[in-house]
N, C-alpha and C positions, 0 to 999 in steps of 0.2 A: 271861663267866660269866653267864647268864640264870640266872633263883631265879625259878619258877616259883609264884603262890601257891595254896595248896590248893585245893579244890575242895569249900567245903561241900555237903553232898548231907542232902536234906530228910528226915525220921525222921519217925515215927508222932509221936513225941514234940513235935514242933512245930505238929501239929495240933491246934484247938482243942476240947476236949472236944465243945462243941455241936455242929460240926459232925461228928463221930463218930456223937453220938447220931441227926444227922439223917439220916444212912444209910440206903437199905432193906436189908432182911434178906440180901437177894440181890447187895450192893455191897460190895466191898472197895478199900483203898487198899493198894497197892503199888507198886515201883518203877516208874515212866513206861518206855515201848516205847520214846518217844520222845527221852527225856533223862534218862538213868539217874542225875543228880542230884537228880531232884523226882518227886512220886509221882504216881501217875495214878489213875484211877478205872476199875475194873474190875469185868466185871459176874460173878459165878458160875454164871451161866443167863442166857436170854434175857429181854429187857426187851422189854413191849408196846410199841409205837410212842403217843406220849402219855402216859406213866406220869409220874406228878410225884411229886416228893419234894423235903422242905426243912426249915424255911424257909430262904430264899434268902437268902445272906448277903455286899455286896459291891456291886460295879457292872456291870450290867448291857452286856454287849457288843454288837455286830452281829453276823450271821455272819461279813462281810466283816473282821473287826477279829481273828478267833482262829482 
């Protein structure tokens, strides 16, 4: 008998207000393509190449690392 344990999956609600706020207008969080436990970042329209938005909250990665 395996007992499998749940699988929490990430909510709006566990996000932190700021970074809501830090959104641009054209940025939505919704479930991940890639792991439909945790939410991804998705765009409503296309995004320039260089567009920045923040502030940056967190540790900075490599490409090589994500």
């Amino acid at each position: 008998n395996t007992t499998e344990s749940p699988v929490a999956v990430e909510t709006l609600d566990d996000v932190p207000e700021h970074v809501l706020r830090g959104l641009p207008e054209d940025v939505r969080l919704f479930p991940s393509a890639v792991d439909k436990t945790r939410l991804g970042v998705w765009a409503t329209k296309s995004i320039l190449k260089g567009k920045k938005f923040g502030p940056f909250v967190g540790d900075k990665k490599k490409r090589s690392q994500v």
